[in-house]
BAROMI-749145 format. One record per residue (C-alpha): residue number from 0; z, y negated, x negated. Coordinates in steps of 0.2 Angstrom, whole numbers, plus 5000, padded with zeros to 4 digits. Each point is the difference from the previous one (the first is absolute). Layout:
BEGIN
- i up north east
- NUM Z Y X
...
***
This chain:
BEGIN
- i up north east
- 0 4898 5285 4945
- 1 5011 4988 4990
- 2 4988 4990 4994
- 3 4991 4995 5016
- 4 5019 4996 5007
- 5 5000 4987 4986
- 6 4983 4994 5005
- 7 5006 4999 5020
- 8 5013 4991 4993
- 9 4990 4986 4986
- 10 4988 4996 5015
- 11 5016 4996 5011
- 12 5007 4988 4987
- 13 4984 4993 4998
- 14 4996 4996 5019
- 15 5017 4994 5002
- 16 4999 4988 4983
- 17 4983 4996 5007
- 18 5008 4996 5016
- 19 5012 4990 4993
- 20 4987 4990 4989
- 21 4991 4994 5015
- 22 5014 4996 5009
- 23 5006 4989 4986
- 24 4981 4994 4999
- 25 5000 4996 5019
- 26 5016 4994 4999
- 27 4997 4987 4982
- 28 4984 4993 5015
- 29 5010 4998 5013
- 30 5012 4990 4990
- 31 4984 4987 4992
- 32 4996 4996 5021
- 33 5013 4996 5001
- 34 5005 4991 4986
- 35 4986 4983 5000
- 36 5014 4989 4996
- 37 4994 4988 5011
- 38 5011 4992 5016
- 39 4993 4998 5016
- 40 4993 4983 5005
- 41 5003 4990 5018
- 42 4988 5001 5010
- 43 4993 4993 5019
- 44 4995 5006 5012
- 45 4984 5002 4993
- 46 5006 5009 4987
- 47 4998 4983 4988
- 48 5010 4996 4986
- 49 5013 4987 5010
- 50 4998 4984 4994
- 51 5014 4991 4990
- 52 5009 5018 4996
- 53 5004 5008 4986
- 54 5001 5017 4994
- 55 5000 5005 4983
- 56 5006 5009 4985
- 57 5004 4988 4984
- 58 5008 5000 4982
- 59 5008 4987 4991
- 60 5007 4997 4985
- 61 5019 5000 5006
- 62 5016 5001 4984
- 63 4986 5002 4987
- 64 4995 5017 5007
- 65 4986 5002 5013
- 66 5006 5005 5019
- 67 4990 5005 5016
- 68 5004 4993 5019
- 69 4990 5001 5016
- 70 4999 4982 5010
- 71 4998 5002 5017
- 72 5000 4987 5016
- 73 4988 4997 5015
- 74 5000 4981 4997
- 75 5003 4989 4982
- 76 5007 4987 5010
- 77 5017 5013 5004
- 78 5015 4999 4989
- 79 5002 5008 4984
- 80 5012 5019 4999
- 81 5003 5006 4984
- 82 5004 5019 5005
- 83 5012 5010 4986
- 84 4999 5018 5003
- 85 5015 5011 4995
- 86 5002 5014 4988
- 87 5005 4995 4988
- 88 4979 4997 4995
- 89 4992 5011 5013
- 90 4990 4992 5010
- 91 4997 5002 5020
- 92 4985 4992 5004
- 93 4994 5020 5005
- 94 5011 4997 5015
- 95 4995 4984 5002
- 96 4982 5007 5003
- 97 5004 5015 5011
- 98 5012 4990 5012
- 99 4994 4984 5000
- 100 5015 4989 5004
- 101 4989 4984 5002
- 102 5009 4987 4990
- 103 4983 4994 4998
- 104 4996 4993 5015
- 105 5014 4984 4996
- 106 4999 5001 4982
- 107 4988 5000 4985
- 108 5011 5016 4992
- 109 5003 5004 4983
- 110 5003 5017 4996
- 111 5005 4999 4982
- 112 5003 5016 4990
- 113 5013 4997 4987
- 114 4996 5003 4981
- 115 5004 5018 4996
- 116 4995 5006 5016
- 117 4983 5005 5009
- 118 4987 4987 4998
- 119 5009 4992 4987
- 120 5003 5014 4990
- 121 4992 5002 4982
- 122 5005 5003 4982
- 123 5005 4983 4996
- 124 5014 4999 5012
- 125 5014 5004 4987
- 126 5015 5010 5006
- 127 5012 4986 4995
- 128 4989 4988 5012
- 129 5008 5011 5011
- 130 5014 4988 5008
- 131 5006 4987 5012
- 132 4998 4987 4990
- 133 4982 5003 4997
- 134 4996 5005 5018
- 135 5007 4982 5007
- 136 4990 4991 4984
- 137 4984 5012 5007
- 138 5005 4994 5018
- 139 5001 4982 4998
- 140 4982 5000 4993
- 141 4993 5009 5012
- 142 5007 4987 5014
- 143 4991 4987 4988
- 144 4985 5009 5000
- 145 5001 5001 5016
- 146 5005 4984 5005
- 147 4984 4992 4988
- 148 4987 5011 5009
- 149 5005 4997 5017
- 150 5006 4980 4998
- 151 5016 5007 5006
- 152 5018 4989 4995
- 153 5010 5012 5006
- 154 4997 5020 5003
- 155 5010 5013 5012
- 156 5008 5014 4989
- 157 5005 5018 5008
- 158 5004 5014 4990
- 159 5005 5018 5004
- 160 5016 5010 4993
- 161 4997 5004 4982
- 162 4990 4983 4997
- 163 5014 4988 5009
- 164 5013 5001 4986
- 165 4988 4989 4989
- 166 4991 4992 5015
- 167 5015 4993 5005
- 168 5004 4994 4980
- 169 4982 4991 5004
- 170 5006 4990 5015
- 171 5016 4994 4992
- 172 4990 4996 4983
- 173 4987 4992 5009
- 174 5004 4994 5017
- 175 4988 4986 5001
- 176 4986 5010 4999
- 177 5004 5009 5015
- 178 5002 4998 5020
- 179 5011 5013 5003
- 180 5004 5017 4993
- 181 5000 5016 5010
- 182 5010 5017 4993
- 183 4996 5014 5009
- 184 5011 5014 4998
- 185 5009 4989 4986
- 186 5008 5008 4984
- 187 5020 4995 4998
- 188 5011 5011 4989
- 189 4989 5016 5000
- 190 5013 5012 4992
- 191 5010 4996 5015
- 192 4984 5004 5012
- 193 4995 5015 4993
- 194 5020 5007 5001
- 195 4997 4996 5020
- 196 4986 5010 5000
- 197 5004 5015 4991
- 198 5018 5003 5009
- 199 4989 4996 5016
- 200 4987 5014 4995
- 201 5014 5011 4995
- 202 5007 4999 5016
- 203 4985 5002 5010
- 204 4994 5016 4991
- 205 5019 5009 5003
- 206 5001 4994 5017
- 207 4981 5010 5000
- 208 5007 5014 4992
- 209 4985 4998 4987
- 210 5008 5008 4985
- 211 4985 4998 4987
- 212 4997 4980 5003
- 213 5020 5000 4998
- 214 4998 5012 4986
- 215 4988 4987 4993
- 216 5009 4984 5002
- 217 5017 5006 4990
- 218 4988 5001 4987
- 219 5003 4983 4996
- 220 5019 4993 5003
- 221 4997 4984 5005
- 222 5016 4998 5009
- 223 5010 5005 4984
- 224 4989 4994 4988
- 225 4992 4983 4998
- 226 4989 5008 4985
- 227 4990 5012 5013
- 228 4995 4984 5012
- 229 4984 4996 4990
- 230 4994 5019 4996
- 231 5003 5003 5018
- 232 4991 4985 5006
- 233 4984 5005 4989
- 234 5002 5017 5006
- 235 4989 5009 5013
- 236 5015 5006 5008
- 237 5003 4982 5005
- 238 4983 4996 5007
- 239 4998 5017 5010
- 240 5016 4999 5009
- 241 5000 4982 5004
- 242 4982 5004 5009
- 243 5006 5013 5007
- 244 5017 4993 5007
- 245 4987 4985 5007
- 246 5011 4985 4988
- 247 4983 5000 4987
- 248 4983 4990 4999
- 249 5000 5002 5021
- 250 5011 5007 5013
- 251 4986 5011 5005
- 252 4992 5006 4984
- 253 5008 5016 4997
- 254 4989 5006 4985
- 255 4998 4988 4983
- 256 4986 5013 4997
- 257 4990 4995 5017
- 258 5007 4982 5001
- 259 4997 4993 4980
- 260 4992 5012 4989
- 261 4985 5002 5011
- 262 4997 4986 5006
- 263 4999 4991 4983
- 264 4987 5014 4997
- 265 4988 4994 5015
- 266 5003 4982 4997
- 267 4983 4992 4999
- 268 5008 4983 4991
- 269 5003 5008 4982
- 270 4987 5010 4992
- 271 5003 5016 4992
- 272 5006 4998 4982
- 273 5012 4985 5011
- 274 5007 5014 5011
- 275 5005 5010 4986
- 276 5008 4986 4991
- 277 5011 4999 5014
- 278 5008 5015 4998
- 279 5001 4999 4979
- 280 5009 4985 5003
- 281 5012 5007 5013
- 282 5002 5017 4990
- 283 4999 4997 4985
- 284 5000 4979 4995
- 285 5015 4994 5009
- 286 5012 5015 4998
- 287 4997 4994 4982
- 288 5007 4980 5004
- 289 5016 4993 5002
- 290 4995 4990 5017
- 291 5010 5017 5010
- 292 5014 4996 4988
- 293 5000 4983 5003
- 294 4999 5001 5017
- 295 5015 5007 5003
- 296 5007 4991 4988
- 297 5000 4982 5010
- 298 5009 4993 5011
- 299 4989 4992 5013
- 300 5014 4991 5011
- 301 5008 4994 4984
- 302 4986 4996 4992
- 303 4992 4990 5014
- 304 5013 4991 5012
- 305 4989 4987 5002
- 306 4982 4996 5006
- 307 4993 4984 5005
- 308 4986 5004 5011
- 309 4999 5009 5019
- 310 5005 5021 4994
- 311 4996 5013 5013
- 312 5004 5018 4998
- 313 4992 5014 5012
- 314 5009 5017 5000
- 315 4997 5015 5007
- 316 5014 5007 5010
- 317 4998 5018 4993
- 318 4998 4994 4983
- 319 5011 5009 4984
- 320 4987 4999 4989
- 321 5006 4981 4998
- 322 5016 5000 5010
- 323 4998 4987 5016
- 324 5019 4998 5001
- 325 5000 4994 4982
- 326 4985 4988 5004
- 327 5006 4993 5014
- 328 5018 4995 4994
- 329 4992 4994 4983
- 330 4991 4986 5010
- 331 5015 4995 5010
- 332 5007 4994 4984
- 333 4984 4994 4993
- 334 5000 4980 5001
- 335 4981 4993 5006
- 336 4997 4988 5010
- 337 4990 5011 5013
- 338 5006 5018 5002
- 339 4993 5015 5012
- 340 5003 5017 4998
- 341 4989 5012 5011
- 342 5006 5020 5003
- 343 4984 5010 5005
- 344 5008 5014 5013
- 345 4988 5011 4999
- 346 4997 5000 4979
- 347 5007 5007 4984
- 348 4991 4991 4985
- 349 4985 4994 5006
- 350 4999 4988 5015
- 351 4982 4993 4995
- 352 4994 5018 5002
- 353 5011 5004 5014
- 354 5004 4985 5010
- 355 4982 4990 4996
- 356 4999 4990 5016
- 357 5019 4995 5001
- 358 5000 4995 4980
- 359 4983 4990 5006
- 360 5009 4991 5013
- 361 5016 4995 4990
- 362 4987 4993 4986
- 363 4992 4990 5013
- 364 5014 4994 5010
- 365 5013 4999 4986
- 366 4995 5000 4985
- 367 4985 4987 4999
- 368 5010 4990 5013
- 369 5015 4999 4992
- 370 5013 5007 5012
- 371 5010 5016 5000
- 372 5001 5000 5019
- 373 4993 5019 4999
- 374 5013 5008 4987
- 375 5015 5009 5005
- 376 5015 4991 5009
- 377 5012 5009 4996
***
């Protein structure tokens, strides 16, 4: 009797490990369809490649170290954008496929993936590379690469939260190689952001009466401590209630699981072993670098007071994860000689993604124009 108990229960564990083999099997095929590594070409109506566009997946030799971008535009003959994701070093092309904010239909885009991070990551990116002194030198010849292939003497440059601090180092470096420089959700003092944050999250949860996200949060004592701002903003404490609360990657993406993790998966742009350097570097690489350090270390206002080309900053009204308030009074002292700064009202960190056809107009009508008759007034 005993003995064919145990057998009932081997041939269970067996189905159910067999089970789970298939499933991981299905899974591991699933993951190669969708994983070409290949981007999407423009096409006619006719389904024809569209002539004088662009769409492709490159690497160069950028800082001694080789690093990946995707090049993108409907026609050659459109200005240049160098695009600077955030991160620090994780890329977002991923949502650049899914939501397509159309950026190329004005520009020949350059979706650069800095060193350390996605495309560009690999075993000969040292972890003292790792800083923003290297990423501006990476930047600047980039621009140059970019500006040689395309006959451009000038480029635009946008970047996006973690990838302004040393975007904008690259405008004041190197403003003759630029048109203009667009920041959007731009980095100030971040010690001082995530403080905002956290007492804003703290509140909202005890307002909720949500005793275990509260629970969760005085686990680090940002308010008391300046040593528990960085653990706390590497945490997945941080990220989950800032999604949650609707101040993270976008006002509506109330999961990171739903919103980033699987949508890097599906991603047909990187191929597999690319996906999964995506997450080693987040995980794994870049906790080991100083670049977090650093970045709360600097002083952005104080650094920069200065730029001498047109600056635009585009904010999301609902934005903590890079404090809008601390933008927007960061450019009022900012000394350029064009200035324009853009709240998005119905977006927290991401207005490409979530405001597309607003951020289109301002980049037609302002931007390439030269004017800030679109930005805020007051």
């Amino acid at each position: 009797m005993k003995a064919g108990k145990h057998k009932k229960i081997f041939n269970m564990l067996v189905y159910l490990f067999s089970f789970i083999a298939l499933a991981l099997i299905m899974l591991l095929i699933i993951l190669i369809i969708r994983s070409p590594g290949k981007i999407q070409s423009f096409t006619d109506e006719n389904e024809n490649i569209l002539a004088g566009s662009i769409s492709e997946k490159v690497f160069v030799n950028i800082g001694g170290v080789k690093q990946g971008m995707f090049i993108r535009g409907k026609d050659l003959k459109n200005p240049v954008l160098l695009y600077i994701h955030g991160g620090p070093a994780f890329p977002n092309y991923f949502l650049i496929e899914k939501y397509s904010p159309g950026l190329e239909e004005n520009f020949t885009v350059c979706y650069w993936e800095q060193r350390g991070g996605g495309l560009s990551y690999g075993p000969e990116v040292t972890l003292e590379s790792m800083n923003f002194e290297q990423l501006t030198s990476d930047a600047i010849e980039v621009t140059n690469y970019l500006r040689e292939r395309f006959g451009k003497e000038k480029i635009f440059m946008m970047a996006h939260s973690g990838g302004t601090p040393f975007a904008i180092m690259t405008a004041a470096r190197a403003p003759q190689l630029y048109y203009a420089y667009i920041g959007m959700a731009q980095i100030t003092r971040q010690a001082e952001s995530e403080k905002i944050a956290y007492k804003y999250m703290l509140e909202q949860y005890t307002a909720n009466g949500n005793e275990k996200a509260v629970d969760e949060l005085k686990k680090y004592s940002v308010l008391d401590s300046d040593n528990c701002i960085v653990p706390f903003y590497k945490s997945l404490t941080r990220d989950e209630s800032m999604h949650e609360l609707g101040i993270g990657t976008m006002r509506n993406m109330r999961s990171v699981f739903k919103g980033v993790f699987i949508p890097v998966w599906t991603c047909k742009a990187y191929t597999l072993r690319e996906k999964i350097n995506i997450w080693i570097s987040k995980f794994s690489f870049i906790k080991k670098t100083k670049l977090i350090d650093e970045l709360f270390a600097t002083d952005i206002p104080a650094g920069i007071p200065k730029l001498e080309i047109p600056v635009y900053f585009f904010s999301g009204k609902y934005d903590l994860t890079v404090n809008h308030d601390l933008s927007k009074a960061y450019l009022e002292k900012l000394q350029a000689p064009l200035k324009g700064f853009y709240t998005f009202s119905e977006s927290a960190h991401s207005p490409i993604y979530e405001e597309p056809q607003r951020m289109k107009e301002i980049m037609v009508n302002d931007v390439l124009c030269g004017t800030n008759k679109n930005g805020d007034r007051n």
